[in-house]
C-alpha angles and dihedrals in degrees: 000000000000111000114218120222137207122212121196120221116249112248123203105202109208117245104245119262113235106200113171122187121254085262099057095040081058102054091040097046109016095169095054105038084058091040085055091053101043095038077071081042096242122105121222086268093060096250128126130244090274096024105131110207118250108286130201128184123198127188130213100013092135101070092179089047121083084229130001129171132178127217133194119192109177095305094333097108119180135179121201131194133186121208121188121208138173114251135171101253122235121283086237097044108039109160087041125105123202136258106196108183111191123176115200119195098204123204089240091066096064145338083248091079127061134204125270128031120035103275108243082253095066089040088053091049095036091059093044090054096049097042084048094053093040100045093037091049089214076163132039105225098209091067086073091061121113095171134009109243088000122069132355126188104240104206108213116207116194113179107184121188113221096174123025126193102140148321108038098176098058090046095043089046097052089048093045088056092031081064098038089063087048098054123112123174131201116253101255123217116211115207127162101334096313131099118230119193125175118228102172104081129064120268105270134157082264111063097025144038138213126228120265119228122196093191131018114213138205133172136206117201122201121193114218117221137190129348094294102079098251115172113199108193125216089014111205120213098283089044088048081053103058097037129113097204143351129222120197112185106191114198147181138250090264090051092254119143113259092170145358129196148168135185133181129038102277109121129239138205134206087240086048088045093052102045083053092051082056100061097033085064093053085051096053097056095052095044087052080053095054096044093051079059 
């Protein structure tokens, strides 16, 4: 008796397809979601390489301050105010006011930053403020004296970030000499050891005076990715993320060099530097614009 029997049909099961959406690949696999976009030399926001975020400066928006000023680089958003108060000046320097620069990250700005001390982040930006502005002498330090040996104006310069998304030096430089256009003082008297200054009538070429700067400065920073020597420029806070390295080039009104530096361990090349002092100083000459304004 023939036995009859019965073959199955080999089945092949499909491996399942795992698909995620551009937000989670990016979570998952930062590096490479930004290497496919600026292999095609684009970035995730739609710039360029050297494409700057949209920038806006507003003056006076500080009406307790002597000069105040706003700036608005992409979703970085900083407000500066300067506050001018009378100090007795150094032993060493006295006929010398004072310029204090100080940048606060607030924990409003972002869930990067925490309550209490200055981060090391707003110590590191603080310094290079203040040793731009020293070693470039955008103010002459003897126009805040009252009296030699007596009494100084200190300029206090509080720049406070209220929304952060990257570079917050570019962004806190241009507000710090955005307000420091904006500042007038009241014309101080000095009589028998003590500083009188009139507050009742309305600010006039008569009863104050404005600062006078001898450079205005602006900066471009430029984060550097992958091994291929990209430079991004204007990196927001995923870009800043990803980076081996930034380079900010500050310069001055005439397009010379006030300062250079570079941080992380990306490396850098003359013909890289040099492709970054073009466009920094493109970007100069539209933030000074935006300053006159």
């Amino acid at each position: 008796m023939a036995s009859a029997s019965t073959a199955t049909p080999a089945t092949t099961a499909a491996s399942p397809a795992f698909t995620f959406s551009a937000s989670t690949f990016q979570k998952l696999h930062p590096a490479e979601y930004f290497r496919k976009f600026v292999s095609q030399g684009v970035r995730p926001d739609g710039r360029l390489l050297n494409g700057f975020r949209p920038t806006t400066v507003h003056h006076g928006v500080i009406t307790t301050a002597n000069g105040s000023a706003m700036v608005r680089i992409g979703g970085t958003t900083v407000v500066c105010g300067v506050k001018a108060e009378v100090a007795e000046p150094r032993l060493d320097a006295p006929d010398q006011g004072y310029l204090v620069p100080n940048v606060d990250l607030s924990p409003i700005s972002s869930s990067a930053f925490r309550p209490g001390p200055p981060s090391e982040q707003a110590q590191v930006v603080s310094e290079a403020i203040h040793r731009v502005l020293k070693e470039s002498n955008v103010l002459d330090l003897k126009d805040l004296c009252i009296e030699e040996g007596k009494a100084v104006w200190s300029l206090w310069v509080d720049v406070v970030c209220v929304s952060y998304d990257g570079n917050i030096y570019d962004a806190a430089l241009t507000s710090v000499m955005a307000a420091l256009g904006n500042v007038r003082i009241r014309n101080p008297t000095y009589e028998e050891g003590i500083v009188k200054v009139s507050g009742a009538e309305d600010l006039s070429d008569d009863n104050s005076f404005t600062l006078k700067l001898a450079r205005t400065l602006s900066s471009a920073t430029f984060a550097l990715f992958d091994t291929n020597l990209v430079a991004l420029a204007d990196p927001n806070f995923a870009e800043e993320s990803v980076s081996q390295g930034r380079i900010t080039i500050t310069l001055d009104e005439a397009g010379q060099i006030c300062a250079l530096s570079k941080i992380g361990a990306g490396a850098s090349s003359p013909a890289l530097l040099r492709q970054c002092l073009g466009h920094a100083r493109e970007r100069a000459q539209e933030l000074r614009q935006l300053m006159k304004q």
